[in-house]
C-alpha positions in Angstrom: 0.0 0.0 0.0 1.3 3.2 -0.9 1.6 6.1 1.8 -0.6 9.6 1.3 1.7 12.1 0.7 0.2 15.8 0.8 1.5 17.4 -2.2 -0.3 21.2 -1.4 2.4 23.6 0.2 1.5 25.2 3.0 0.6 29.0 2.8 3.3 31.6 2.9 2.7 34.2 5.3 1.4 37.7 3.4 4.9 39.2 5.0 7.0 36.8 3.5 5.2 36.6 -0.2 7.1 38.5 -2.3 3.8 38.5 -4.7 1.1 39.4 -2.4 -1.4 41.5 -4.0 -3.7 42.9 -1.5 -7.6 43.7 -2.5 -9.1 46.1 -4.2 -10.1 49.3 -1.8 -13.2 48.9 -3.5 -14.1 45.9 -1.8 -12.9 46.5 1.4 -15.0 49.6 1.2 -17.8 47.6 0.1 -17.4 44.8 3.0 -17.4 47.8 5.4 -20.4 49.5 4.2 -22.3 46.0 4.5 -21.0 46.0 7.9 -22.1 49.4 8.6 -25.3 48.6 7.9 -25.8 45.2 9.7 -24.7 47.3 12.9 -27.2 50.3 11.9 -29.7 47.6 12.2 -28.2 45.9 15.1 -28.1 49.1 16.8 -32.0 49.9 16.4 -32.2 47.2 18.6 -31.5 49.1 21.9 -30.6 52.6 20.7 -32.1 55.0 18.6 -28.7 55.4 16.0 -29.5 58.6 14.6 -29.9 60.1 18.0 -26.9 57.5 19.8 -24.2 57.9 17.3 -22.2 55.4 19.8 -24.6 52.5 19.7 -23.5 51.4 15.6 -19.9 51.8 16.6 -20.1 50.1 19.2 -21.5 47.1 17.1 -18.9 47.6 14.5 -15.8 47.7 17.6 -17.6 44.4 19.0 -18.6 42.7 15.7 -14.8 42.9 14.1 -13.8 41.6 17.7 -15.9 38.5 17.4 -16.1 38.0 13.3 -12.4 38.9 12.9 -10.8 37.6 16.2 -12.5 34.1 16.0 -13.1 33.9 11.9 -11.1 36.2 10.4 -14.2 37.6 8.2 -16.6 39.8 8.9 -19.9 39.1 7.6 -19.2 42.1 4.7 -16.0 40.5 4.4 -17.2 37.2 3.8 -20.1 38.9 0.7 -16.8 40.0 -0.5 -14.6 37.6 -0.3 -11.5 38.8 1.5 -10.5 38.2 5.4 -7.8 40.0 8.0 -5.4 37.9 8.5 -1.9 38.4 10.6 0.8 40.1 8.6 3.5 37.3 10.2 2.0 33.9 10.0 -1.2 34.5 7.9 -3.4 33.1 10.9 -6.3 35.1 12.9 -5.4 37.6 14.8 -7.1 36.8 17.7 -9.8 38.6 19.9 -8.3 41.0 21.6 -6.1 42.5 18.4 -9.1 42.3 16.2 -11.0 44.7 19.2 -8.0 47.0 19.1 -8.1 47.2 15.1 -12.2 48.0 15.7 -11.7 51.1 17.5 -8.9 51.9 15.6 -10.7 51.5 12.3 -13.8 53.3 14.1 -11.7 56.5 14.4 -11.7 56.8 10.6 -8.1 58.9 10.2 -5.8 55.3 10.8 -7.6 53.8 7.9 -6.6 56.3 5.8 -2.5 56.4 6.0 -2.2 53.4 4.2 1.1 51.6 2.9 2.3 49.8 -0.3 0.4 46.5 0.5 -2.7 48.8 1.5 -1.9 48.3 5.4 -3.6 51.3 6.8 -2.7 52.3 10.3 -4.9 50.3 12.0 -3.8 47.3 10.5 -0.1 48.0 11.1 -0.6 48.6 15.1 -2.0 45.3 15.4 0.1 43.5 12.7 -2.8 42.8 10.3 -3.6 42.6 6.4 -6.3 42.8 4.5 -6.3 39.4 1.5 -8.1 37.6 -0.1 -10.2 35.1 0.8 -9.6 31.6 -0.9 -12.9 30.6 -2.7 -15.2 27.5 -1.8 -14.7 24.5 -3.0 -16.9 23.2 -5.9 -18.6 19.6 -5.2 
């Protein structure tokens, strides 16, 4: 009997691929505009968001905690297809950095200063990237 070899290489860490490509701002602005409006929603809940500015942010800070901390997608994300992953290892990033990069994203300016891979601030301070996601397998 023959052994099982597995022939697929194991993925290279965005910081160590010489030919990442990151997404499109385009749809990272569109993944975060179908956030925004799952938390508008989600806000409505308990809080009036047109009179509690706070309440949606704080369902964005909280929903890129949980989404992107234990999934590495929001749900915007996932519509269009690309996830945060850790700039070293390519992994999550884990709950606590993915809160961090929430309120850092929710102040708006860190998002903006962006780098050559299309890091913005927010995703530098918590060693983060922004790729795509792989697509589903076909049956």
């Amino acid at each position: 009997m023959a052994a099982v070899t597995d022939t697929a290489a194991a993925p290279v860490p965005p910081a160590a691929d010489p030919t990442f490509t990151p997404p499109s701002i385009g749809r990272r602005f569109g993944a975060l505009l179908i956030d925004w409006v799952l938390c508008l929603l989600i806000a409505n809940l308990f809080a009036d968001p047109v009179r509690d500015g706070w309440a949606p942010v704080l369902v964005l800070i909280l929903e890129y905690g949980f989404f992107l901390g234990l999934f590495t997608q929001t749900p915007g994300m996932y519509i269009t297809r690309i996830r945060c992953l850790s700039w070293a290892d390519g992994g999550r990033i884990g709950l606590v950095r993915a809160l961090l990069r929430g309120v850092l994203l929710a102040l708006v300016v860190p998002a903006l200063i962006m780098d050559g891979h299309r890091r913005g601030l927010h995703d530098r301070l918590t060693g983060s990237v922004i790729a795509d996601a792989p697509r589903p397998a076909r049956r």
